[in-house]
Structure formats: C-alpha cells, structure tokens
C-alpha positions in Angstrom: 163.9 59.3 114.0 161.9 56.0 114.5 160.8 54.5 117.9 160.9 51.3 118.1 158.1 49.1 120.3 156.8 45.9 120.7 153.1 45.0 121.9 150.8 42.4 122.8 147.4 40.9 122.0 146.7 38.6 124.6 143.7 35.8 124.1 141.9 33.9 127.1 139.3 32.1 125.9 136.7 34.2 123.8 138.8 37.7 125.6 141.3 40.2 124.8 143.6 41.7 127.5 143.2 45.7 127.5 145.6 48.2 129.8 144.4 51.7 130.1 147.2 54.2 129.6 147.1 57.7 131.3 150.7 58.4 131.2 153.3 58.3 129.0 156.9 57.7 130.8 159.2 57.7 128.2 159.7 61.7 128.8 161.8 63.6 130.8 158.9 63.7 133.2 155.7 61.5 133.5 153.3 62.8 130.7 149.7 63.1 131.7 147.6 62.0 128.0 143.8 61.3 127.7 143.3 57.5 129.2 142.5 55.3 126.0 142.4 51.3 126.4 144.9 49.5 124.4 146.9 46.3 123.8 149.9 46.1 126.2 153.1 47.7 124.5 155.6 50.0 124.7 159.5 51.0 123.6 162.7 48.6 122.9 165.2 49.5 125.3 169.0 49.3 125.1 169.4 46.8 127.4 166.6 44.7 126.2 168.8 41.8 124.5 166.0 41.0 122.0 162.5 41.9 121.0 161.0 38.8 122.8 162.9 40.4 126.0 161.6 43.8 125.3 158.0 42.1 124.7 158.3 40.6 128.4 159.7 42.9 130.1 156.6 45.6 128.5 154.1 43.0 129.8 155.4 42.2 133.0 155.5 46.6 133.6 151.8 46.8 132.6 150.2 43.6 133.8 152.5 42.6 136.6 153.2 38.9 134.8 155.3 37.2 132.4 152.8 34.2 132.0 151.6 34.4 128.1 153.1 32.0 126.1 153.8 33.3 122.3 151.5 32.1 119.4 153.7 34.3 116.7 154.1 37.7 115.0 151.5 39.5 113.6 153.2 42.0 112.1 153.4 46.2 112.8 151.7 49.2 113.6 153.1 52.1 112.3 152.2 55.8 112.9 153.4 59.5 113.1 153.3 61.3 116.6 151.6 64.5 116.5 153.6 67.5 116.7 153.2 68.2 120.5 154.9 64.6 121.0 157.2 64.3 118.4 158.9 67.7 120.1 158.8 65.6 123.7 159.4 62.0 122.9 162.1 63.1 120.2 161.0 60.8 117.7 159.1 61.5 115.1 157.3 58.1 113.9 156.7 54.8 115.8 156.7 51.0 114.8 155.2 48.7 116.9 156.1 44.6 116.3 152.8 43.0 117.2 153.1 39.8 119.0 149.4 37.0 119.7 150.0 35.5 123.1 147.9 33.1 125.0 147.3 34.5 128.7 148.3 31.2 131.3 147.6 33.0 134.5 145.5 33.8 137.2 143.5 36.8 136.1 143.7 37.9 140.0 147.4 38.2 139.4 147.4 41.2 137.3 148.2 44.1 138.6 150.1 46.7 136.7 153.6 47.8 138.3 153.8 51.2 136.1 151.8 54.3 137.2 150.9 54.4 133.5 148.7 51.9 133.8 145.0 52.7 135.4 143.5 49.6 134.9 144.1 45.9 133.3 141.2 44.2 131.9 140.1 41.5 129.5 137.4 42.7 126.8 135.0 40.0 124.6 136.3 40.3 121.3 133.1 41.4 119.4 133.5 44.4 122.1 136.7 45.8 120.7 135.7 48.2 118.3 133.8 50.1 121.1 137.3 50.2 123.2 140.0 50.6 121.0 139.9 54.5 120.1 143.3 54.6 118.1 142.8 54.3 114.6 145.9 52.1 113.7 145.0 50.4 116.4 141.7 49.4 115.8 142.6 49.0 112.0 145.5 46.6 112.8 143.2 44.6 115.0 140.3 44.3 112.1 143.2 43.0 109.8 144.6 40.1 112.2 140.9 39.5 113.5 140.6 35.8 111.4 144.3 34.9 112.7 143.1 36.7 116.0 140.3 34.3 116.9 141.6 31.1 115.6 145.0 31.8 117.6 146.8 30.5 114.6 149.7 32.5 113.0 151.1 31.2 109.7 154.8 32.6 109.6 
C-alpha cells in the first residue's frame, strides 16, 4: 500500500525553510524517531479536497502559517519504509508531491502547532547538504537545485 504526501521547499531570499521532526503522528500513538531536519511535508488526508489543500493544511501544522505563495511542482520523492514502520504506519512505500514556494511572512510568525515539530528554521542553501540526512531527500534536492535557486519551474 502507497502513502501518499505532499511537501514543501520554501525559498526566502538566498534560504531554505527546515522543520525538525521528532515524532511521527500518523500512528496509533505519537512515535518517537531520531530528530532529522527536513522540508515541511506530510500525508493526504481524506478530507483534504485537493493536494494544494493537503499542501496547506501540512504547512500551516508544522510552521503555524499559510503565507507561501506557489512557484510550481517539482515533482516526487519516492521511498520504501523500513520494516519497523511499514508494520506501524501500514503502508509499505511513500510518494511525496514536491511543491517550490516563496515564504511571504514574518519569520517571527512561525511557530509549529504539531508536537512533531521541535524547531522551524531557514538554512542558506549552500548549507543543505550538511542538514538534510535523508538520502532521497538530499538527492531530490541536488536534482531541483538549478530550478531551486532561480525559483523558476517550467511545467
């Protein structure tokens, strides 16, 4: 069974907005995981009427805002959960639709409103390598990094 997500990388200026994840809440019970930084993102829901919605409503959770405008689609990460999650998320692979966003907000405005956020911060981008510790992660963000810093997607 795929899960189905939606994620943002989120530009301001020569920055890149980071959250750092220490839970995962889409279990039975709050899951306690290593804390890793990473773009903001998370599962489609049911009720979530589109993806844009879903993309939103995953910010607003883990920054405490709704102010990014859209710059277009990137594309997806894809990836297999290890065994240990697969057996407690009940899925057994993930695809993430990757959106570029411009941030249009007060950075003093972001404040997580999930406990599986620690922290919100914007990284330089020639410092991303040394936070992002997933490797489709850090692979999808190499790819895009051209489109990335000229904040111009071609659809």
């Amino acid at each position: 069974m795929i899960r189905y997500a939606v994620g943002g990388i989120i530009k301001s200026d020569d920055t890149i907005l980071l959250v750092n994840k220490g839970k995962v809440m889409d279990t039975e019970k709050p899951l306690e995981v290593k804390p890793e930084w990473d773009f903001p993102k998370g599962g489609v829901k049911r009720e979530d009427l589109d993806i844009q919605e879903a993309l939103f409503r995953e910010l607003d959770e883990e920054t405490g805002t709704r102010d990014f405008r859209i710059i277009g689609e990137l594309g997806t990460i894809e990836f297999e959960f290890p065994a240990a999650m697969k057996e407690k998320l009940g899925f057994e692979r993930q695809v993430t639709y990757m959106f570029l966003l411009d941030f249009l907000g007060e950075r003093a405005q972001l404040q997580p409103k999930t406990e599986e956020i620690r922290g919100v911060e914007f990284v330089k981008i020639d410092q991303m390598d040394e936070r992002l510790k997933l490797a489709e992660t850090k692979d999808f963000f190499q790819d895009n990094l051209d489109v990335i810093k000229s904040g111009i997607v071609l659809s």
